[in-house]
N, C-alpha and C positions, 0 to 999 in steps of 0.2 A: 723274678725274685732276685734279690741281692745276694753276693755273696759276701757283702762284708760282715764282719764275724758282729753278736751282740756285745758290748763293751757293758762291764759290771762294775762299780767301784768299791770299797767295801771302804766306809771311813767309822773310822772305830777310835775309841781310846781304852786303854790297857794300864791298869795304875801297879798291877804286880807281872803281867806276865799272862795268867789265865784270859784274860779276854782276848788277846789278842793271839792266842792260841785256838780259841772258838773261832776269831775272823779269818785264819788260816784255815779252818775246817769248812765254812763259810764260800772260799773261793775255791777250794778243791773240789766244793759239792757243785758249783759252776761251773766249772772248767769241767768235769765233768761228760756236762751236758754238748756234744760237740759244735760248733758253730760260735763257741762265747771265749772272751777272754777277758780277766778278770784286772783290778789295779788295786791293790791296798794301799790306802790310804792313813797313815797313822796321822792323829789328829793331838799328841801332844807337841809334836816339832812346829814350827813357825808357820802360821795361814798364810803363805805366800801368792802373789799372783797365779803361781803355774797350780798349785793346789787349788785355786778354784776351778782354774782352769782345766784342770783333768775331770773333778767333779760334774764341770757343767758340759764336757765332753762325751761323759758316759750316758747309756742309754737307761740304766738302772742304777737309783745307791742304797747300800744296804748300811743301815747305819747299827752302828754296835759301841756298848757304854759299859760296865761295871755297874752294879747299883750300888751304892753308898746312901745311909739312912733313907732308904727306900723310894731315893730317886736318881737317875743319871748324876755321873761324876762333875764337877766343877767344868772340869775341861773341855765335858761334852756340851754343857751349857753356854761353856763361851764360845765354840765353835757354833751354837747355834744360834746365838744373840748376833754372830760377826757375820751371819750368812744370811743379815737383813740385806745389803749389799745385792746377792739374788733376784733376792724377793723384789726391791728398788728396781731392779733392770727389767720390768715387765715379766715377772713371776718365771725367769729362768731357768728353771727346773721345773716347768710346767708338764705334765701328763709322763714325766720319767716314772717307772716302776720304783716304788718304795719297800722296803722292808727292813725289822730289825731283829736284833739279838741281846741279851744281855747274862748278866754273871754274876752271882752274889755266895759267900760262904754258907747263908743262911740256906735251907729245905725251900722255902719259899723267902724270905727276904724282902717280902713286895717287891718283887720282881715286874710283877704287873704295872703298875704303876708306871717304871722305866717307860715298858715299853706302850702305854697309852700316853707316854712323854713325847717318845718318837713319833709314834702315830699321827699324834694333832700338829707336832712339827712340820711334818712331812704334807700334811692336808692343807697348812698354811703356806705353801711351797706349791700348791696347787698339785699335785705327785698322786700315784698311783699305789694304794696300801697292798700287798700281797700278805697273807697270813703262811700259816703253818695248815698243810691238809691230810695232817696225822691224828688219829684214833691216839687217843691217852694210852700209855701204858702204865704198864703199874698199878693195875686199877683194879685188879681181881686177885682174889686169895693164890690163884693159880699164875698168877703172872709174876714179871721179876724184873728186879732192879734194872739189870739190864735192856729191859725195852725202849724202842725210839720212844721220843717224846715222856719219857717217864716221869717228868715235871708237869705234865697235862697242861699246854700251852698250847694255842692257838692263834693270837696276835702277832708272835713272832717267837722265836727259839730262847729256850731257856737253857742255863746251867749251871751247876753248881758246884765249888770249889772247897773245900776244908781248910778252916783258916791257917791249920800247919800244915800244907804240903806244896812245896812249889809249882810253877807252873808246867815241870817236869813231870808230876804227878797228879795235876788236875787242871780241869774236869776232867771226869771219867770217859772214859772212851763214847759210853751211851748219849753224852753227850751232844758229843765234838760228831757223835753218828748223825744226831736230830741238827746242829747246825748245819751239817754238809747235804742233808736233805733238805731245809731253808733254801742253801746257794742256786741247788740243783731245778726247785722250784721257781723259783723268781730266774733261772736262766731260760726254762721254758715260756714262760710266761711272759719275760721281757721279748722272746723271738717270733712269740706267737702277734704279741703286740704293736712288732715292728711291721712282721708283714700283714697284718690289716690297714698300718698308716701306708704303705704302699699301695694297698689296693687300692683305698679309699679315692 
């Protein structure tokens, strides 16, 4: 078996601060997992060459957006219209492990939405969907705000921010817990996945 570590990239955009606080929670929940190491990717600075190139370096990208009227940010869109370019080079992110996240003021926001954006992106990329494989919280008179996943997501990690409080103060901790369980997942999963393409 190898020991090179699993490479994870986290390419995200951030329009106030809280998402990009979730994709720190994100690589933490990776890093984690020992044997991985992570590379955030902020995706409002300039698509440069070496930006794709760390992308199509790593073995897993997690991609993470803001939801804005109930679908990914502008920015995430043209990050994704620009990574035809990929797609053009014989589906270069072929069989990488995919995952997302995202972040709205709203309780739900369509939320969803985003991330069945990410999903079918990441499918057209020919890429590997990883979900969330957490039991809802929040879902019983006896249960509490504070449980993982208390947004009851499964596609990928949700979170939720109050449109007055900075990204100093939000999301709430339960959330940035359920993103760091996302990383932590998709770092197993990418290692598990690595070494069967070994055996193979």
């Amino acid at each position: 078996m190898s020991n090179t570590p699993a490479r994870i990239a986290i390419a995200f955009h951030s329009g106030y601060g809280h998402t990009a606080k979730q994709a720190e929670a994100v690589a933490a929940g990776a890093e984690s997992v020992p044997g991985t190491v992570t590379d955030l990717v902020p995706l409002d600075e300039p698509l440069t060459d070496d930006v794709w190139a760390r992308l199509t370096a790593a073995d897993a990208i997690i991609f993470g957006t803001p939801t804005y009227m109930g679908s990914p940010s502008w920015v995430f869109k043209k990050f994704a219209e620009e990574s035809v370019r990929i797609w053009a080079a014989d589906l270069a992110w072929r069989d990488k492990i995919a995952a997302g996240f995202t972040n709205s003021k709203a309780m739900s926001g369509d939320k969803l939405n985003s991330l069945v954006d990410l999903a079918v992106f990441a499918a057209q990329h020919g890429m590997i969907w990883v979900g969330l494989d957490i039991y809802p919280g929040w879902a019983e008179s006896t249960a509490s705000i504070e449980d993982l996943n208390r947004l009851g997501s499964w596609l990928g990690a949700m979170a939720q921010s109050d449109a007055d409080l900075s990204a100093e103060k939000a999301p709430p901790a339960t959330d940035l817990r359920t993103a760091a369980a996302l990383g932590a997942r998709v770092a197993v999963v990418t290692q598990r996945h690595l070494r069967g393409a070994l055996a193979a």
